[in-house]
N, C-alpha and C positions, 0 to 999 in steps of 0.2 A: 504493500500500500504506500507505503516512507517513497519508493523507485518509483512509483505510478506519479505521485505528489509531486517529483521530483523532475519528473520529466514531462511531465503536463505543464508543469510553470516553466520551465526551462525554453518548449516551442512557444511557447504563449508570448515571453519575452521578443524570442525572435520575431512573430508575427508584430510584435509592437514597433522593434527597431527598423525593422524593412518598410514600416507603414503601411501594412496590410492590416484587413478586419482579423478583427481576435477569431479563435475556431470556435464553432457552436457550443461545443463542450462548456459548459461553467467553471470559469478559473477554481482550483481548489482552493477549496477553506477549514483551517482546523475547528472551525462552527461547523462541517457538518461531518467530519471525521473525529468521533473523541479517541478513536484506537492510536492517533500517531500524531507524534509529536511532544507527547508526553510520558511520565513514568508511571505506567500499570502498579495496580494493586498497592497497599499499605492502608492506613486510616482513609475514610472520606476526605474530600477537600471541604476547609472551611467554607460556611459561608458567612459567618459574622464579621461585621466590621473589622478596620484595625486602628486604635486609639492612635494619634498623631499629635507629643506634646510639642513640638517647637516647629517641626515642619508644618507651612500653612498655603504651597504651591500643590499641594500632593493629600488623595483622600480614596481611602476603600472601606467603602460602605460595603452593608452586606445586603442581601436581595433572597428572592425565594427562589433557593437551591442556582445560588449564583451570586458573584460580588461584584463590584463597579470601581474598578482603577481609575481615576481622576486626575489626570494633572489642567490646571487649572490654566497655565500658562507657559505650554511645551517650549515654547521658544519665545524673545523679546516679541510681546506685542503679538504673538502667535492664537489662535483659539483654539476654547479649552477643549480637551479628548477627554474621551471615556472609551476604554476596553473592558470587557467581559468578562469575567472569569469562573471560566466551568473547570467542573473535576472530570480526572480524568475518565474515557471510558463512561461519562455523565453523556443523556440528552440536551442537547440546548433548551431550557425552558422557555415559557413564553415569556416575551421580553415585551416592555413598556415602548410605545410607538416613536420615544426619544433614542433608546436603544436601537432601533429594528435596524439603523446604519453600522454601529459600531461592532469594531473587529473583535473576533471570540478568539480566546485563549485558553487553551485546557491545560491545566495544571496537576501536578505540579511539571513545567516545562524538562522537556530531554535535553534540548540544546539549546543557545541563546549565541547573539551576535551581538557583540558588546563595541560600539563607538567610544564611548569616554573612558578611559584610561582608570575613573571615580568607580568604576561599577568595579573594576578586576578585585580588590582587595575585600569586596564584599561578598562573592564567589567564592575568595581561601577563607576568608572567615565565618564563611555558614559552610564549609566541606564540601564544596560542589562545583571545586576547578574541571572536574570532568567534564562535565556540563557547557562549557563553554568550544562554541564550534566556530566564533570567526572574532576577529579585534578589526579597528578600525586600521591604529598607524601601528605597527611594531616598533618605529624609532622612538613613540614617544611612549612606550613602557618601560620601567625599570624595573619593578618585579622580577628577583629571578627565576621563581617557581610558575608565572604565569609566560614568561619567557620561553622559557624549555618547552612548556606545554605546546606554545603555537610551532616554535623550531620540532617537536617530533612528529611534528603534523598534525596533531588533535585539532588543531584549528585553525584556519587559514587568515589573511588580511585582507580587508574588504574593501580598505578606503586609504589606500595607501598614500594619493596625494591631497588626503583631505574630504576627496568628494567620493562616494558612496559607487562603486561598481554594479549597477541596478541586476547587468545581465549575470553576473557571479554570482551575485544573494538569489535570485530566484532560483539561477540553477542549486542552489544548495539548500532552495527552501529551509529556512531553520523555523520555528515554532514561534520564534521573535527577535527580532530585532529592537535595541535597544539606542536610540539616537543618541548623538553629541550635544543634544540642546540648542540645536540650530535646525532652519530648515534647510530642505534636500530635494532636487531635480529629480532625485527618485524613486521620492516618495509616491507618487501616483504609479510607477509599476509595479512596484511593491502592492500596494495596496490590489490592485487589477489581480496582480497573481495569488492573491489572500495571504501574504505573509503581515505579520501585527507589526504595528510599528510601535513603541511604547516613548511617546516626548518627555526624554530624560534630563530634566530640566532642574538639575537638584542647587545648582549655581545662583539660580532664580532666587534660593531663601537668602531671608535674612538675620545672619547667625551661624558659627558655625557649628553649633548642634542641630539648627533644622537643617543641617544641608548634610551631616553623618546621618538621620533619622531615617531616609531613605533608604537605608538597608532593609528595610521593616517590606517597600517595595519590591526586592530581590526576596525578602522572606517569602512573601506571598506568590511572587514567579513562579520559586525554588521547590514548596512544601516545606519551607523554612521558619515558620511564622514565628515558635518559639523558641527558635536559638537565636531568629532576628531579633525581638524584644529583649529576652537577656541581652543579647550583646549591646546593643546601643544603650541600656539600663548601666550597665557597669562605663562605657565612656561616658555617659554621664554624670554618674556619681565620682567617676574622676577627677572631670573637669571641675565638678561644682566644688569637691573638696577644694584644690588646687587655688580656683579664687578666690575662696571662702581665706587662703592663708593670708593672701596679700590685701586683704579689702584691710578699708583702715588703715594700711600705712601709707607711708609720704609715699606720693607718686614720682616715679622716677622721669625726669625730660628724655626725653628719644629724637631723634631724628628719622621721617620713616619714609622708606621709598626711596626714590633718587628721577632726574631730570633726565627726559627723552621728545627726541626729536624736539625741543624749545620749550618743553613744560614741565612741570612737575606734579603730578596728579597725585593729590594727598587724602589719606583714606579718610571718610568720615567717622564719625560716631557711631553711627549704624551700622556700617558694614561690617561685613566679615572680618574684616581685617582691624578694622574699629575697635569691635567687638573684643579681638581677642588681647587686642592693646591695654584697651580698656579695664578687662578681665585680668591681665598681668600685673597690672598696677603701673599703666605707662600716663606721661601727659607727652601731647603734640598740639602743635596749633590744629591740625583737624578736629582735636575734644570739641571743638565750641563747634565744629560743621554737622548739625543735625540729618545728616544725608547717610543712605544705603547704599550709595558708591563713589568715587573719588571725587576731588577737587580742582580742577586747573589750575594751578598756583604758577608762579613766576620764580624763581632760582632766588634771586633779590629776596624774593620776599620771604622765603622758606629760611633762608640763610639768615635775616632781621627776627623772625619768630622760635626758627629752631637751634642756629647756629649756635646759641651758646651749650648745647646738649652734650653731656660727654659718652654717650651710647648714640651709634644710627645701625639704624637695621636696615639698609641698604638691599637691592636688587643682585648686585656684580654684573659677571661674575670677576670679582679680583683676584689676582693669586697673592699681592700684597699689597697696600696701602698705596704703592710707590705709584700704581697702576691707576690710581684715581685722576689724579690729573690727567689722562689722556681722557674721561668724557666729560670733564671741565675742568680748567683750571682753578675757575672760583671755588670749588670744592674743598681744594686742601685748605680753606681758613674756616672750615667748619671745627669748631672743637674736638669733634670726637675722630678727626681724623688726625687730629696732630698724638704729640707724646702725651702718654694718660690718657687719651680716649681710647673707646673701642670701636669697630667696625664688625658687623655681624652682617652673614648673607645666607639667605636660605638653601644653597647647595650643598649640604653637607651630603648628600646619597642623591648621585647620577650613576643612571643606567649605563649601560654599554653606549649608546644611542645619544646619551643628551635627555635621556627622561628623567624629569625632578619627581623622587619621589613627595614634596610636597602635595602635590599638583594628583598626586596618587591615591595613597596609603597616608597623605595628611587629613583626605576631605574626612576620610571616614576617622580617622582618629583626630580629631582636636584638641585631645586631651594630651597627645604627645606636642603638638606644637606649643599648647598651652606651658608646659613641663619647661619646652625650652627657653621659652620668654620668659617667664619665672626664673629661672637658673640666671638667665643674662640680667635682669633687671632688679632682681631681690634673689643673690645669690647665696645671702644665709639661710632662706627657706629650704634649699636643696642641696646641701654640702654634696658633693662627690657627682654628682648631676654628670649622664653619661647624655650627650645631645644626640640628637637623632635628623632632625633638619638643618640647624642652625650650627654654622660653624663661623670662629670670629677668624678673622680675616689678619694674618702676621701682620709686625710690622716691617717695610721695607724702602 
């Protein structure tokens, strides 16, 4: 049936790109196949809800003998999806005339096609790297365990320059695809040939626990739903210890980010990146910008508000100090780049490739970046503090 599937979407493709009519055949759909595409037998698949404390882009309701994936805003400015969620080897029930569009997904999913580099460490971390049958880029994973995985061929690359190989995914039919949080040209063959597209859009929150809470997402894919909750329960109770140490002390000045192509875009208050400043006990002139994403600021001016800071958590990447003045000069009269400051950059683990595991293995754990910001910013809270993103920068 999987080969039938497989090669039914596979001509269908071709009929598309050559700009012939589709064959009379109905594109396959795992709405009307619950034998494939998913993993037979074990408990039922839920169908109750799943509680959502911090993510607020992201919502699965439960339904009779069925649940309802919601992302609320798959891509900037994007409209909202709803997908389906049957058990495996389940009839599709009757679905409400808002449904009758949207793509069915029988769970718990066999195989999944992962765009964002964010989903891979929530696959090791619910046991179900097997499960993964395509990534988007391979350069920009660092994972070594989901590395190997794609190099012994378990799973192929889909989107190697970025854009989404429409005629490859059908031919591979997977059970779903999981997007970059962007839209895609190939989304509409996809959809034609009934493969699910799921707008993975976890970048969208604001916070970076609503944006790890989406493992609870992958839980619900996976037939993961309660190793998804434990896990994100315990980064959270991480993190909240972690800031709970630093709240109430002197906050320490930071310099954050660094100036590109003539700007320097400085995080706000709100943002992730805000957020977790915020939470380490930093101040920047962003504290007072009540914004969910940067600021266009001026070098000038960063340099008048933060300049006197003896920490910057800087971009890079530098091998040393020395190396700053080549993307400005005004830079080295920042404090924290002379003698006694520090200089902090978040490459401390690149892939083979050039892949940051921040960018990775940070979205879902926040609690480890938190860990680091803490160690650099109130480094008596954490004596012996082994860093894991963050590495300070020699001097030279």
């Amino acid at each position: 049936m999987i080969r039938l599937r497989r090669l039914t979407a596979a001509l269908l493709l071709l009929f598309l790109v050559a700009g012939c009519a589709a064959p009379a055949t109905a594109p396959p759909s795992s709405s009307s196949d619950g034998a494939s595409g998913c993993v037979a037998g074990g408990d039922p698949a839920p169908t109750s809800g799943v509680p959502f404390e911090h993510a607020s882009n992201v919502e699965i309701a439960g339904g009779d003998g069925y649940r309802v994936l919601t992302v609320r805003q798959p891509y900037p400015a994007g409209p909202l999806q709803s997908i389906v969620l049957v058990g495996c080897g389940e009839e599709v029930p009757n679905l409400p005339a808002g449904l009758s569009d949207a793509p069915v997904v029988h769970t718990p999913v066999d195989g999944i096609h992962a765009a964002s580099t964010t989903q891979l460490p929530m696959l090791t971390e619910l046991g179900v790297l097997d499960r993964l049958t395509g990534v988007g880029t391979l350069d920009y994973i660092s994972g070594e365990d989901v590395r190997a995985h794609v190099e012994s061929g378990a799973a192929t690359e889909f989107a190697p320059n970025g854009t989404i190989d429409a005629e490859q995914v059908v031919a591979a039919a997977p059970p779903v695809l999981l997007s970059g949080g962007t839209d895609d040209a190939a989304f509409p063959a996809l959809d034609t040939a009934g493969i699910p597209v799921v707008g993975w859009a976890d970048y969208l929150e604001t916070g970076p626990l609503g944006q790890a809470e989406w493992i609870k997402v992958m839980g619900a894919l996976t037939g993961r739903d309660d190793e998804a909750a434990a896990a994100f329960d315990g980064i959270s109770q991480r993190y909240t210890e972690l800031a709970g140490r630093v709240r109430g002390t002197e906050p320490t000045p930071i310099v954050a980010g660094q100036p590109y192509q003539g700007s320097w875009n400085v995080a706000g208050a709100d943002s992730t990146a805000g957020v977790l400043f915020r939470d380490a006990g930093a101040t920047w002139s962003g504290l007072g910008i009540r914004a969910t994403g940067t600021s266009a600021q001026t070098l000038e001016s960063v340099l008048a508000s933060d300049g006197d800071a003896g920490i910057w958590l800087a971009d890079g990447p530098f091998d040393s100090t020395s190396d700053i003045a080549a993307v400005d000069p005004r830079l080295t009269s920042l404090t924290a780049a002379g003698s006694g400051g520090q200089v902090w950059t978040r490459d401390a683990f690149l892939g083979p490739t050039g892949g940051n595991q921040i960018y990775e293995r940070g979205v879902l754990r926040p609690d480890e970046i938190l860990a680091d910001l803490v160690a650099i910013l109130h480094p008596e809270q954490l004596p012996g503090h082994e860093f894991v993103y963050y590495r300070q920068v020699p001097t030279g």
